[in-house]
C-alpha positions in Angstrom: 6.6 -9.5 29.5 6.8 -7.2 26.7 7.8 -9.9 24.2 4.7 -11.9 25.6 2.3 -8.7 25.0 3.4 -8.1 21.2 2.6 -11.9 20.3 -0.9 -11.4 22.5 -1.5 -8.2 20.2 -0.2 -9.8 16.9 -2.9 -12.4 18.2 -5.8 -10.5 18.9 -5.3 -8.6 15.1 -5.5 -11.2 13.2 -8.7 -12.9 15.3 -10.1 -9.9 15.3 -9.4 -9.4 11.6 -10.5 -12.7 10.4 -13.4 -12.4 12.8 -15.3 -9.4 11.6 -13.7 -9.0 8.3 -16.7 -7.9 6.7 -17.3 -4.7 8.8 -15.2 -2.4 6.5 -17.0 0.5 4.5 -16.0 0.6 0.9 -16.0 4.1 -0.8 -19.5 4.1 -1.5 -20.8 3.9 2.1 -18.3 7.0 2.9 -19.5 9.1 0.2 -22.9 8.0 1.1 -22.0 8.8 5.1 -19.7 11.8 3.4 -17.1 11.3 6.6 -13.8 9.4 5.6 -12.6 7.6 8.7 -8.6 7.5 8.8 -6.6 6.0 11.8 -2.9 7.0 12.9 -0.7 7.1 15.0 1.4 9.8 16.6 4.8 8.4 18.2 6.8 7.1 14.8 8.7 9.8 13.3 9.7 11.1 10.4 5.7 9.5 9.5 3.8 10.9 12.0 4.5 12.5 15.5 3.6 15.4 17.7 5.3 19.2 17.7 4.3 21.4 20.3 0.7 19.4 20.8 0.1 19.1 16.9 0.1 16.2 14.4 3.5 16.6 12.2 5.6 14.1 10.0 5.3 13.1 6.4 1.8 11.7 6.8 0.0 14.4 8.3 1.3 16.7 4.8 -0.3 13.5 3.2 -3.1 13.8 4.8 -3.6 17.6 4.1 -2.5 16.8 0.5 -5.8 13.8 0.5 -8.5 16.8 2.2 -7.6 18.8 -0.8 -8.2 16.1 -3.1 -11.7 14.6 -1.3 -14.9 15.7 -1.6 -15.9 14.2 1.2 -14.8 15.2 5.3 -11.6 14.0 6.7 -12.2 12.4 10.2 -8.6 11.6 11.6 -8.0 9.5 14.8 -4.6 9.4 16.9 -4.5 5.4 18.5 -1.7 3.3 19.7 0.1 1.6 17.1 -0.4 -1.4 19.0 -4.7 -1.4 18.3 -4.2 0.4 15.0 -4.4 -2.0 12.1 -7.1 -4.2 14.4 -9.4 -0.9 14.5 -9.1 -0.8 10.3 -9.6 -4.2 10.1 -12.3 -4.6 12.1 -14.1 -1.5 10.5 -14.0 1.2 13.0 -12.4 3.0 10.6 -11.6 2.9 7.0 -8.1 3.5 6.7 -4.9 3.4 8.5 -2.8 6.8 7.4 0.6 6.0 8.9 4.3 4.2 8.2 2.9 0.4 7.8 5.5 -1.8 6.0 3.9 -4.4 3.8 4.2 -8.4 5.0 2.6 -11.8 3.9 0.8 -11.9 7.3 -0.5 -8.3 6.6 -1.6 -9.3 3.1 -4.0 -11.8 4.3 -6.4 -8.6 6.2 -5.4 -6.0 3.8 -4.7 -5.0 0.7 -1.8 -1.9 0.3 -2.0 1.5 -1.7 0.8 2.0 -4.1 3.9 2.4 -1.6 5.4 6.0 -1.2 8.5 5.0 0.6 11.3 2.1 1.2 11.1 -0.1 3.9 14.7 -2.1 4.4 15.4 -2.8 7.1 18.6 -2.0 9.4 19.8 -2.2 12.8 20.6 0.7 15.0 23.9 0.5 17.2 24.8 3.0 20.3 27.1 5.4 18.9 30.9 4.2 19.9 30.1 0.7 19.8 33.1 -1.5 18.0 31.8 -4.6 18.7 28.8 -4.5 16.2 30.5 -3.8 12.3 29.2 -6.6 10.6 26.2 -9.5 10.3 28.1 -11.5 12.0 28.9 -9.4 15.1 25.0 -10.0 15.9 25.1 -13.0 16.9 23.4 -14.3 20.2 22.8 -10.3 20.6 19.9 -8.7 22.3 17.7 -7.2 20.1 14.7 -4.9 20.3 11.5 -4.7 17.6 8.0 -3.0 17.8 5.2 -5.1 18.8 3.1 -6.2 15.8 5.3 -4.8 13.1 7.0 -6.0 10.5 10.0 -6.2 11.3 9.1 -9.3 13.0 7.9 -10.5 10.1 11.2 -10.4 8.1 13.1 -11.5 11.4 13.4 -15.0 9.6 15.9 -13.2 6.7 18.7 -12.1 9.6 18.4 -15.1 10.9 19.5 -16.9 8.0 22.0 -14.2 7.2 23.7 -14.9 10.7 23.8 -18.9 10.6 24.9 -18.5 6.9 27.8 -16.7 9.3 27.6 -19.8 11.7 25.5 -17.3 14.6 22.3 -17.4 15.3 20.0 -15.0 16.3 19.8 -13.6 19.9 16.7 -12.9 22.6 14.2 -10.9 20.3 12.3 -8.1 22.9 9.1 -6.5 21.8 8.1 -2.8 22.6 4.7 -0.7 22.2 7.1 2.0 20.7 10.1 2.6 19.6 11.6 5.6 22.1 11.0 3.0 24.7 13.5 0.3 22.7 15.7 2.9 21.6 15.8 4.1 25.8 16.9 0.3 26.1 19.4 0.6 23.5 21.3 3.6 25.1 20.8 2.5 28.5 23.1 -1.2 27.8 19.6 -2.9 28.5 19.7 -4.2 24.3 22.5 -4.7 21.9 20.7 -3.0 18.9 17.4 -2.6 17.5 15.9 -3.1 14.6 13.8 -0.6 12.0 13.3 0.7 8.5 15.7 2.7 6.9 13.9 5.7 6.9 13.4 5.7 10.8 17.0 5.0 11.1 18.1 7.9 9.5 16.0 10.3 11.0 17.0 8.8 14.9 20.9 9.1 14.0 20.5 12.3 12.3 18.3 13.9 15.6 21.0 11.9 18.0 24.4 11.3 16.3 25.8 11.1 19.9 23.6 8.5 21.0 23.1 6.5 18.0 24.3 4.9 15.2 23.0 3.6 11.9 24.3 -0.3 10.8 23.9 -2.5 8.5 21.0 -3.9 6.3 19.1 -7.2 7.8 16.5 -7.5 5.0 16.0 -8.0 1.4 14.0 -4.4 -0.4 10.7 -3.5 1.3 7.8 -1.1 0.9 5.8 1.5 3.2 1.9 1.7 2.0 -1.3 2.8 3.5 -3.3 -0.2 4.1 -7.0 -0.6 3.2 -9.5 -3.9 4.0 -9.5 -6.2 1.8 -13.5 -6.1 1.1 -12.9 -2.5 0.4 -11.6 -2.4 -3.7 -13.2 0.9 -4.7 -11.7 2.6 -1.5 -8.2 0.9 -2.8 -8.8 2.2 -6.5 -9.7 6.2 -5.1 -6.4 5.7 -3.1 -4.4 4.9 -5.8 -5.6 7.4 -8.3 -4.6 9.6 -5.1 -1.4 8.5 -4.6 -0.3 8.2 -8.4 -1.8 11.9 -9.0 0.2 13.0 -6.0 3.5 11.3 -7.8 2.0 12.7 -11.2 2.1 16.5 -10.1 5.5 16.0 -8.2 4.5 16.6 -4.8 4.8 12.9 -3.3 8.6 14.0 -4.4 8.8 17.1 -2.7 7.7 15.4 0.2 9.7 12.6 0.3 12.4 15.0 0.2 11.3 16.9 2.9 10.1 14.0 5.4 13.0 11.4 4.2 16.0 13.1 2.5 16.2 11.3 -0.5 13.2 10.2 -3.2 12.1 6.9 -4.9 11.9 6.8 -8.5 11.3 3.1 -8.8 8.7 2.5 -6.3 5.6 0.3 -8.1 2.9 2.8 -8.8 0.0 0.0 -8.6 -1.6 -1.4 -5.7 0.3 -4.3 -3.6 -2.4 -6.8 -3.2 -1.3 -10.8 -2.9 1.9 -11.8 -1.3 2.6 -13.6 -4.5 2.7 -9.8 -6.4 5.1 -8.5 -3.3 7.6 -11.4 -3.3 8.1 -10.6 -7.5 7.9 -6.8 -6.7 10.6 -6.9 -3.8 12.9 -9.9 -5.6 11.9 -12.3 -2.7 
Protein backbone atom coordinates (compact mmCIF):
# COMPACT_ATOMS: atom_id res chain seq x y z
CA UNK A 1 0.00 0.00 0.00
CA UNK A 2 2.61 2.43 0.81
CA UNK A 3 4.68 1.67 -2.32
CA UNK A 4 1.30 2.21 -4.35
CA UNK A 5 0.69 5.80 -2.52
CA UNK A 6 4.33 7.21 -3.32
CA UNK A 7 3.92 6.39 -7.16
CA UNK A 8 0.03 7.98 -6.79
CA UNK A 9 1.88 11.14 -5.19
CA UNK A 10 4.90 11.15 -7.59
CA UNK A 11 1.77 11.10 -10.07
CA UNK A 12 -0.25 13.72 -8.96
CA UNK A 13 3.15 16.19 -8.81
CA UNK A 14 4.04 16.04 -11.95
CA UNK A 15 0.12 16.42 -13.36
CA UNK A 16 -0.29 18.94 -11.21
CA UNK A 17 2.98 20.57 -12.16
CA UNK A 18 2.59 20.27 -15.82
CA UNK A 19 -0.98 21.34 -15.37
CA UNK A 20 -0.85 24.72 -13.86
CA UNK A 21 2.66 25.46 -14.49
CA UNK A 22 2.15 28.99 -15.03
CA UNK A 23 0.70 29.89 -11.53
CA UNK A 24 4.14 30.67 -9.94
CA UNK A 25 4.98 34.40 -8.90
CA UNK A 26 8.29 35.54 -10.08
CA UNK A 27 10.15 38.15 -7.79
CA UNK A 28 8.34 40.98 -9.09
CA UNK A 29 4.84 39.96 -8.10
CA UNK A 30 6.35 39.29 -4.33
CA UNK A 31 7.88 42.53 -4.08
CA UNK A 32 4.91 43.92 -5.59
CA UNK A 33 2.69 41.68 -2.86
CA UNK A 34 5.87 42.35 -0.44
CA UNK A 35 5.07 38.67 1.23
CA UNK A 36 7.66 35.88 0.11
CA UNK A 37 5.89 32.56 0.27
CA UNK A 38 8.38 29.69 1.37
CA UNK A 39 7.20 25.97 1.94
CA UNK A 40 8.93 23.28 4.23
CA UNK A 41 8.82 20.75 5.88
CA UNK A 42 9.44 19.70 9.53
CA UNK A 43 10.21 15.80 9.94
CA UNK A 44 13.77 15.46 7.90
CA UNK A 45 16.60 16.21 10.11
CA UNK A 46 19.59 17.60 10.21
CA UNK A 47 17.41 20.10 7.34
CA UNK A 48 14.52 20.89 9.15
CA UNK A 49 12.70 19.42 12.22
CA UNK A 50 10.89 20.29 15.37
CA UNK A 51 12.66 20.98 19.12
CA UNK A 52 10.49 21.43 21.83
CA UNK A 53 7.38 22.79 19.32
CA UNK A 54 9.82 25.04 17.18
CA UNK A 55 11.25 24.88 13.66
CA UNK A 56 15.16 23.81 13.94
CA UNK A 57 17.75 22.23 11.52
CA UNK A 58 20.06 23.81 9.00
CA UNK A 59 17.27 25.36 6.98
CA UNK A 60 15.44 27.22 9.43
CA UNK A 61 19.21 29.15 10.26
CA UNK A 62 18.89 29.62 6.36
CA UNK A 63 15.90 30.85 6.53
CA UNK A 64 16.74 33.44 9.32
CA UNK A 65 19.96 34.15 7.45
CA UNK A 66 17.33 34.97 3.94
CA UNK A 67 14.86 37.46 6.53
CA UNK A 68 18.01 39.39 7.19
CA UNK A 69 18.91 39.67 3.69
CA UNK A 70 15.05 40.47 2.19
CA UNK A 71 13.35 43.44 2.13
CA UNK A 72 10.30 41.96 1.73
CA UNK A 73 8.16 39.64 4.71
CA UNK A 74 8.98 36.01 5.13
CA UNK A 75 5.75 33.83 5.15
CA UNK A 76 6.90 30.21 6.09
CA UNK A 77 4.58 27.16 5.81
CA UNK A 78 5.27 23.61 7.58
CA UNK A 79 3.46 20.79 4.91
CA UNK A 80 4.04 17.20 4.38
CA UNK A 81 6.87 16.41 2.32
CA UNK A 82 4.58 14.30 0.37
CA UNK A 83 2.37 17.67 -1.11
CA UNK A 84 5.44 19.90 -0.78
CA UNK A 85 7.04 20.31 -4.18
CA UNK A 86 3.26 20.05 -5.88
CA UNK A 87 2.20 23.20 -3.56
CA UNK A 88 5.51 25.21 -5.25
CA UNK A 89 4.81 23.95 -8.39
CA UNK A 90 1.55 24.69 -8.66
CA UNK A 91 2.07 28.25 -7.17
CA UNK A 92 0.70 28.23 -3.70
CA UNK A 93 3.83 29.26 -2.77
CA UNK A 94 7.02 30.45 -4.22
CA UNK A 95 9.60 28.42 -2.89
CA UNK A 96 10.33 25.15 -1.29
CA UNK A 97 13.05 25.93 1.78
CA UNK A 98 14.02 22.35 2.66
CA UNK A 99 16.58 19.22 1.89
CA UNK A 100 15.40 18.55 -1.92
CA UNK A 101 18.10 16.56 -3.86
CA UNK A 102 18.23 17.48 -7.53
CA UNK A 103 16.88 14.81 -10.37
CA UNK A 104 16.14 14.81 -14.17
CA UNK A 105 12.39 14.22 -13.30
CA UNK A 106 12.63 17.34 -10.88
CA UNK A 107 14.31 19.40 -13.58
CA UNK A 108 11.55 19.30 -15.83
CA UNK A 109 9.12 21.55 -12.95
CA UNK A 110 11.92 23.35 -11.53
CA UNK A 111 14.89 24.94 -11.79
CA UNK A 112 17.56 24.61 -8.45
CA UNK A 113 19.49 27.43 -6.49
CA UNK A 114 23.12 26.88 -6.26
CA UNK A 115 23.42 23.63 -4.00
CA UNK A 116 24.63 24.11 -0.30
CA UNK A 117 25.14 20.53 0.43
CA UNK A 118 26.06 16.81 -0.97
CA UNK A 119 23.49 14.49 -1.75
CA UNK A 120 25.16 10.73 -2.31
CA UNK A 121 23.51 8.51 -1.53
CA UNK A 122 23.98 5.49 1.09
CA UNK A 123 22.15 2.74 2.68
CA UNK A 124 21.50 2.45 6.35
CA UNK A 125 21.97 -1.04 8.11
CA UNK A 126 20.71 -2.13 11.79
CA UNK A 127 23.66 -1.86 13.87
CA UNK A 128 25.18 -5.62 14.35
CA UNK A 129 24.13 -6.62 11.10
CA UNK A 130 27.01 -8.94 9.33
CA UNK A 131 25.19 -9.89 6.49
CA UNK A 132 25.16 -6.44 4.72
CA UNK A 133 29.25 -5.37 4.12
CA UNK A 134 29.16 -4.93 0.60
CA UNK A 135 26.96 -4.08 -2.88
CA UNK A 136 26.63 -7.32 -3.30
CA UNK A 137 25.19 -8.42 0.11
CA UNK A 138 21.96 -6.32 -1.16
CA UNK A 139 20.87 -8.32 -3.28
CA UNK A 140 17.02 -9.41 -3.43
CA UNK A 141 17.05 -7.28 -0.01
CA UNK A 142 14.09 -5.30 1.30
CA UNK A 143 14.58 -1.87 1.00
CA UNK A 144 12.87 1.28 2.21
CA UNK A 145 12.85 4.94 0.33
CA UNK A 146 10.66 8.17 0.87
CA UNK A 147 7.83 8.63 -1.25
CA UNK A 148 8.49 11.12 -4.13
CA UNK A 149 12.15 11.59 -3.41
CA UNK A 150 15.00 11.22 -5.13
CA UNK A 151 16.33 8.53 -4.09
CA UNK A 152 13.96 6.81 -6.34
CA UNK A 153 15.13 8.46 -8.88
CA UNK A 154 18.77 7.18 -8.76
CA UNK A 155 17.43 3.67 -7.75
CA UNK A 156 18.32 2.63 -11.46
CA UNK A 157 22.41 3.27 -10.45
CA UNK A 158 22.27 0.39 -7.45
CA UNK A 159 20.65 -1.59 -9.58
CA UNK A 160 23.15 -1.72 -12.02
CA UNK A 161 25.78 -1.83 -9.42
CA UNK A 162 24.15 -5.14 -8.02
CA UNK A 163 23.74 -7.10 -11.45
CA UNK A 164 27.21 -5.84 -12.38
CA UNK A 165 27.59 -8.24 -8.97
CA UNK A 166 25.19 -10.77 -10.64
CA UNK A 167 22.09 -9.50 -7.85
CA UNK A 168 19.49 -7.72 -8.58
CA UNK A 169 17.63 -5.45 -6.74
CA UNK A 170 15.00 -6.44 -4.02
CA UNK A 171 11.17 -5.24 -3.09
CA UNK A 172 11.54 -1.38 -3.09
CA UNK A 173 8.82 0.04 -0.09
CA UNK A 174 7.89 3.61 -0.10
CA UNK A 175 7.18 5.73 3.14
CA UNK A 176 5.69 9.40 3.80
CA UNK A 177 8.81 9.78 6.13
CA UNK A 178 11.65 8.58 7.04
CA UNK A 179 11.21 7.66 11.06
CA UNK A 180 8.47 5.49 9.78
CA UNK A 181 11.16 3.41 7.38
CA UNK A 182 13.87 3.64 9.69
CA UNK A 183 10.93 2.01 12.62
CA UNK A 184 10.81 -0.72 9.83
CA UNK A 185 14.43 -1.05 9.58
CA UNK A 186 14.95 -1.69 13.40
CA UNK A 187 11.92 -3.67 13.85
CA UNK A 188 13.34 -6.77 11.01
CA UNK A 189 10.29 -5.43 8.85
CA UNK A 190 13.27 -4.03 5.98
CA UNK A 191 16.78 -5.03 5.27
CA UNK A 192 18.13 -1.36 4.88
CA UNK A 193 17.08 1.90 3.72
CA UNK A 194 18.19 4.19 1.60
CA UNK A 195 19.16 8.15 2.06
CA UNK A 196 21.66 10.96 1.47
CA UNK A 197 24.73 11.08 3.22
CA UNK A 198 24.06 13.80 5.28
CA UNK A 199 20.85 12.18 6.79
CA UNK A 200 22.79 9.16 7.36
CA UNK A 201 25.20 10.57 9.52
CA UNK A 202 23.15 12.44 11.55
CA UNK A 203 20.62 9.02 12.33
CA UNK A 204 23.83 6.86 13.21
CA UNK A 205 25.41 9.61 15.07
CA UNK A 206 21.75 10.28 17.24
CA UNK A 207 21.41 6.10 17.38
CA UNK A 208 24.74 4.32 17.07
CA UNK A 209 22.98 1.39 18.81
CA UNK A 210 20.29 1.14 16.46
CA UNK A 211 21.85 2.03 13.36
CA UNK A 212 24.44 1.81 11.08
CA UNK A 213 25.88 3.83 8.17
CA UNK A 214 26.92 1.51 4.78
CA UNK A 215 28.04 1.88 1.74
CA UNK A 216 27.50 4.38 -1.23
CA UNK A 217 24.69 3.36 -3.93
CA UNK A 218 25.05 6.52 -6.11
CA UNK A 219 27.24 8.44 -8.23
CA UNK A 220 27.90 12.50 -6.49
CA UNK A 221 24.70 14.46 -5.90
CA UNK A 222 23.47 17.89 -4.84
CA UNK A 223 20.87 19.40 -2.25
CA UNK A 224 19.22 22.86 -3.58
CA UNK A 225 16.32 24.90 -2.90
CA UNK A 226 14.04 24.54 -5.85
CA UNK A 227 12.18 27.38 -7.59
CA UNK A 228 9.45 27.14 -10.77
CA UNK A 229 10.69 27.17 -13.70
CA UNK A 230 8.66 30.38 -14.99
CA UNK A 231 10.18 32.17 -12.07
CA UNK A 232 14.10 33.31 -13.36
CA UNK A 233 14.33 36.54 -11.46
CA UNK A 234 13.23 34.73 -8.18
CA UNK A 235 16.20 32.06 -9.18
CA UNK A 236 18.71 35.00 -9.85
CA UNK A 237 17.73 36.89 -6.09
CA UNK A 238 18.30 33.31 -4.78
CA UNK A 239 21.47 32.82 -6.05
CA UNK A 240 23.01 36.18 -5.33
CA UNK A 241 21.60 34.97 -1.73
CA UNK A 242 23.12 31.87 -1.53
CA UNK A 243 26.64 32.86 -3.16
CA UNK A 244 26.68 36.07 -0.66
CA UNK A 245 25.98 33.64 2.15
CA UNK A 246 29.15 31.39 0.86
CA UNK A 247 30.91 34.86 0.12
CA UNK A 248 30.81 36.05 3.89
CA UNK A 249 31.49 32.43 5.21
CA UNK A 250 28.41 31.78 6.91
CA UNK A 251 26.89 29.02 4.51
CA UNK A 252 30.33 27.33 6.00
CA UNK A 253 29.74 27.91 9.50
CA UNK A 254 26.64 26.34 8.97
CA UNK A 255 27.41 23.55 7.19
CA UNK A 256 29.56 22.84 9.89
CA UNK A 257 27.16 23.12 12.46
CA UNK A 258 24.07 21.36 10.67
CA UNK A 259 26.36 18.64 8.76
CA UNK A 260 29.85 18.15 10.32
CA UNK A 261 31.91 18.69 7.53
CA UNK A 262 31.84 21.69 4.53
CA UNK A 263 31.86 21.73 0.65
CA UNK A 264 34.39 23.64 -1.03
CA UNK A 265 33.59 22.41 -4.45
CA UNK A 266 29.98 22.64 -4.61
CA UNK A 267 28.93 24.71 -8.13
CA UNK A 268 28.11 28.13 -7.09
CA UNK A 269 25.64 28.80 -10.20
CA UNK A 270 22.22 27.77 -10.56
CA UNK A 271 21.38 23.97 -11.62
CA UNK A 272 18.98 24.38 -14.32
CA UNK A 273 18.84 21.51 -17.32
CA UNK A 274 19.51 17.92 -16.65
CA UNK A 275 22.09 18.22 -19.32
CA UNK A 276 24.15 20.96 -16.90
CA UNK A 277 23.62 18.28 -13.72
CA UNK A 278 24.75 15.08 -15.50
CA UNK A 279 28.33 17.34 -16.56
CA UNK A 280 28.29 18.90 -12.97
CA UNK A 281 27.86 15.44 -11.06
CA UNK A 282 30.14 13.25 -13.75
CA UNK A 283 26.94 11.31 -14.83
Amino acid sequence: MKKLIGKYCLAALLAMAFSHHAAARDLPEIEKSGTFKVATEDDYAPFNFMTNGKTDGFNKDMLDELKKYAKFNIDQSILPWTGLLAAVSTGQYDMALTGAVITDERLNVFNFTPPWASAQHYFVKRAGDDSLNSIKDLSGKKVGVQAGSALLARLPELKAMLEKEGGKLGPVMEYPSYPEAYADLANKRLDYVINVVISVNDLVKARPKVFAKGLAVSGPGYMAWPIPKNSPELLAYMTKFTNHLRETGRLKELQMKWFGETYDDLPNEPITSAEQFHKLAGL
